[in-house]
C-alpha positions in Angstrom: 120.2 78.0 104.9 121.0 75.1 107.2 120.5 75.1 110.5 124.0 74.4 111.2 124.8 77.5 109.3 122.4 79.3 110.8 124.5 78.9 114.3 127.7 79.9 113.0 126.3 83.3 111.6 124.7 84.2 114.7 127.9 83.0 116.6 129.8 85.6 114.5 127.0 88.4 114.8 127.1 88.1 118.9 130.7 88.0 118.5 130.6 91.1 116.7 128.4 92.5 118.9 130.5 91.7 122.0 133.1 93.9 121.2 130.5 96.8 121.4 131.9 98.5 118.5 129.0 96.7 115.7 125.7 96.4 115.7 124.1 93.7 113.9 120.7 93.6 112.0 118.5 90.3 112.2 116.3 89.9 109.4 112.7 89.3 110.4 111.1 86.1 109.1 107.7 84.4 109.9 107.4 84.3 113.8 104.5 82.0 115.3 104.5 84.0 119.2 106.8 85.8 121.6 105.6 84.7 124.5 104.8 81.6 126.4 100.8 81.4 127.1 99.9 81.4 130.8 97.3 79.3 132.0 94.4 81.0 133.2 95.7 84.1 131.9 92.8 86.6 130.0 94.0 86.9 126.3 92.7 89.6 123.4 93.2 89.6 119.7 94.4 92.2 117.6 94.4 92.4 114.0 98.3 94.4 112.1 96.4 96.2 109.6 98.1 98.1 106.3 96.9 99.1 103.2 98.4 100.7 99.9 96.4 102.4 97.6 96.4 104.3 94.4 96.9 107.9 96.5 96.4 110.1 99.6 92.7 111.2 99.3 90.4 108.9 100.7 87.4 109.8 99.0 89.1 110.0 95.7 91.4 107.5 95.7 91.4 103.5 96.9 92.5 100.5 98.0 94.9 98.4 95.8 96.4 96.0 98.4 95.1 95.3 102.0 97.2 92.9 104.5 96.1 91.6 107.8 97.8 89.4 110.3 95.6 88.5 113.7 97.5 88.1 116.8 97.1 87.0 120.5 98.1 89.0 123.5 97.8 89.2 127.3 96.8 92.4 129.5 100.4 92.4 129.9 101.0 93.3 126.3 103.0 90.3 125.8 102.2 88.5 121.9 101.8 84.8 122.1 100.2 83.6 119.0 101.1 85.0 115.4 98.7 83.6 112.5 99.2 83.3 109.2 98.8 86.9 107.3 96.4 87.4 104.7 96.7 90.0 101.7 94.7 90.7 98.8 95.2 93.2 95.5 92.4 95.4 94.2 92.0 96.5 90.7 91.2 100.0 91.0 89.8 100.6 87.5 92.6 103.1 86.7 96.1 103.3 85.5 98.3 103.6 88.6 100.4 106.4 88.7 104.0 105.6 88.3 105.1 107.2 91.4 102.6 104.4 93.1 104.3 101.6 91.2 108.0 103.0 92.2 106.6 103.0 95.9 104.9 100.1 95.9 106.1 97.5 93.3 102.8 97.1 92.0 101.5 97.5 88.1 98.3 97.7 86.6 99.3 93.8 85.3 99.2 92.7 89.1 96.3 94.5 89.8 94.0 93.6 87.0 90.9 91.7 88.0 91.9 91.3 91.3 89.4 92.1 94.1 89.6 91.5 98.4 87.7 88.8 99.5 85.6 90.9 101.5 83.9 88.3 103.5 87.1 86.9 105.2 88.4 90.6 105.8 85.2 91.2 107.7 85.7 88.0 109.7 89.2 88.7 110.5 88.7 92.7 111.1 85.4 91.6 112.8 87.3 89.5 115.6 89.7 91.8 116.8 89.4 94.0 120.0 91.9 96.2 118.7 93.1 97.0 115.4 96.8 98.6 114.9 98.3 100.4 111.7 101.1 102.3 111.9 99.6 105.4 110.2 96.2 105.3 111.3 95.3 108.4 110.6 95.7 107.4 107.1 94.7 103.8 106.9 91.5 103.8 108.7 89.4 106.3 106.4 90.4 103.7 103.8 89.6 100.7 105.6 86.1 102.0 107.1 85.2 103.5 103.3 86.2 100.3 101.3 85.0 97.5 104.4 82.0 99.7 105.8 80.9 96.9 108.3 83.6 97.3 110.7 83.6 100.9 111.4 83.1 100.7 114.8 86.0 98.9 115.6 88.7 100.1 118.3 92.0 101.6 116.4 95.8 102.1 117.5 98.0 103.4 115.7 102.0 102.5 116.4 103.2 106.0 115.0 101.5 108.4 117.2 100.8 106.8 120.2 103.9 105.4 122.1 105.8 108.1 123.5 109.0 106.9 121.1 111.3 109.8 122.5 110.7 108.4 126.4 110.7 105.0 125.2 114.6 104.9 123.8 114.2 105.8 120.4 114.4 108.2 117.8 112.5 108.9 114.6 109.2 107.0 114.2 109.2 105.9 110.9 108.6 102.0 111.0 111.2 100.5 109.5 113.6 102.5 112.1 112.2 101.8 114.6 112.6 98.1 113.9 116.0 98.9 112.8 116.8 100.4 116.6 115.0 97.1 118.2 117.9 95.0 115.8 116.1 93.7 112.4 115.9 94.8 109.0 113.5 93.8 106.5 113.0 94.4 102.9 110.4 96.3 100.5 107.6 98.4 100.6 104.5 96.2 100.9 101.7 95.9 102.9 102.7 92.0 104.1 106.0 93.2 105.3 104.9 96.2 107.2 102.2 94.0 109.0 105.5 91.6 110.2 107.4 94.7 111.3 104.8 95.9 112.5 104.2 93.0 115.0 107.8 92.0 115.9 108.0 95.9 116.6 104.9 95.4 119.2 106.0 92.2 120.6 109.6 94.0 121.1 110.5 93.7 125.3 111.9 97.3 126.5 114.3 98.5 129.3 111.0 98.7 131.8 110.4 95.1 131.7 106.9 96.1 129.0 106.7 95.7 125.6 105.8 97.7 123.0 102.1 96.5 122.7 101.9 97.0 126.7 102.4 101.1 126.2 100.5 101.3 122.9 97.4 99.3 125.1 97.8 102.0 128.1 98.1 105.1 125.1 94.7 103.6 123.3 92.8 103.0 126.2 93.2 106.8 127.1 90.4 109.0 126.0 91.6 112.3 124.1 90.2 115.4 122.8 89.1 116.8 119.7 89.6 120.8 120.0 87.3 123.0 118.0 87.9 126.6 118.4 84.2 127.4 117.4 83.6 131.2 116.9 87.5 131.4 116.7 88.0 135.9 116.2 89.6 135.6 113.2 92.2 137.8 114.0 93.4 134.6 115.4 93.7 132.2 112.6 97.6 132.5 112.5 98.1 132.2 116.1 95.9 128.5 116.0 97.8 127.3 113.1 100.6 128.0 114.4 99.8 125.7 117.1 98.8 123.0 114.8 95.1 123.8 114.2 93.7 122.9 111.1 90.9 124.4 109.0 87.1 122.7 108.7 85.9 124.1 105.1 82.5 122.5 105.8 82.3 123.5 109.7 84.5 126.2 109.1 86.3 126.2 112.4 89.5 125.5 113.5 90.2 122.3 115.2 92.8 119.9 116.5 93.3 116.7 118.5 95.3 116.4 122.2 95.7 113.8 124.6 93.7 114.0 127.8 97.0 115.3 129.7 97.2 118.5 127.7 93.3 119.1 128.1 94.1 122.1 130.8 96.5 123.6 129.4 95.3 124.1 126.1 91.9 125.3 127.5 94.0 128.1 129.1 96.1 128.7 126.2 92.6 129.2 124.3 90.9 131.2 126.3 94.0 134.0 126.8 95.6 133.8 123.6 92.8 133.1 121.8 89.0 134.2 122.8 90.4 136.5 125.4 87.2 136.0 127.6 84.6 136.5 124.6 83.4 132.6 123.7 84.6 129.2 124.4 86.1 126.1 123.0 84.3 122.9 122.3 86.2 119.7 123.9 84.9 116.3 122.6 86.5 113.3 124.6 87.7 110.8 121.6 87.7 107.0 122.5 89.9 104.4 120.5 86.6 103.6 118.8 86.6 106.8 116.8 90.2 108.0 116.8 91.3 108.4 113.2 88.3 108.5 111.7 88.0 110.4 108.1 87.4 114.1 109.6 
């Protein structure tokens, strides 16, 4: 496409739009930054982070394509520098199910001798002072099995974190999200979520913030891991009810909350639950060990 037809579509799309009866979708394409850089101004990286692999289980199953895309941003949340994205395919040694290969458009052809160049994902995992997924819960147990050395690291994750409700949206699947902020994009790869994933951080809301600027404040917030230890079992239906999930190898009942819901869970527990005979455990969680495999 031209440049000169470039400007006429979006002519007609804000023409469209001015009528306030259609809603146009811009497709996302590469982006370099968002923002002007300040001079003088204290700048972080972070690393858009996704992964597909052969299944849900960490320990059983792995990676078959990992994508990562370092970024630049201010304290203010605000993206200036987008580089160049960087994705690798894994042959897992195993025929892919065919429900993987609907998902994800890869084949056992694709994947076939392929392996991630371990030494530059290190580098570029190794550099960030945050890493974001949307799914962390899911991605990291991968990432910290398969690339070991950057276990450590600080992790966000986009789908859990931002108060989306409070924020103007609905839903938190990515690619609605994006939809809601105005852009579509296409397929279910790991490149193209990291893209959405960044426009969708770099995205400017109604408070004058961006995205990035309320997923920084969320991160940088400790929270709790909850373990009912010594739980009466008379009360097993009550805590998962609440959303309290089984240890088989601790064999208690645990769950995570943010800090603000500390108190009120605590008394929750202690009259619905150990009605004065024991205690919870509270352990404060850092962005350093959120979504770590359990």
């Amino acid at each position: 496409m031209s440049s000169n037809d470039h400007d006429t579509f979006e002519r007609a799309a804000r023409f469209l739009e001015s009528s306030g009866d259609y809603r146009v979708l811009r497709k996302l394409g590469p982006v370099t930054g968002f923002h002007a850089p300040i001079l003088g101004a204290e700048y972080r990286v972070g690393v858009a982070i996704d992964v597909e692999t052969t299944g849900l289980d960490c320990s059983t199953d792995r990676i078959i394509e990992l994508a990562v895309q370092r970024f630049r941003y201010d304290l203010a949340g605000r993206i200036v520098e987008v580089r160049q994205p960087r994705v690798w395919r894994e042959d897992p040694e195993r025929a892919l199910d065919p429900v993987i290969t609907r998902l994800t458009g890869l084949t056992d052809d694709m994947l076939k001798g392929k392996i991630i160049d371990e030494e530059m994902a290190l580098e570029i995992l190794a550099s960030a002072d945050l890493i974001v997924a949307h799914n962390a819960g899911f991605d990291r147990p991968f990432v910290d099995k398969r690339l070991p050395g950057v276990a450590g690291k600080a992790w966000a994750c986009s789908l859990a974190e931002p108060d989306w409700l409070n924020l103007g949206f609905d839903g938190r699947a990515l690619a609605h999200l994006v939809s809601q902020c105005g852009w579509f994009y296409e397929g279910h790869r790991a490149e193209a979520d990291i893209l959405a994933l960044i426009y969708l951080l770099a995205h400017d809301l109604p408070d004058g913030r961006t995205v990035m600027s309320h997923l920084m404040a969320a991160s940088e917030r400790p929270s709790f891991t909850v373990n009912a230890v010594d739980a009466p079992f008379d009360s097993k239906d009550r805590l998962k009810a609440r959303g309290y999930r089984w240890n088989p190898v601790l064999r208690f009942w645990s769950r995570d909350i943010p800090e603000v819901e500390r108190d009120a869970e605590e008394a929750w527990l202690m009259s619905d639950v150990y009605a004065g005979h024991g205690a919870p455990a509270f352990l404060a969680v850092s962005a350093c060990d959120r979504y770590k495999a359990s």
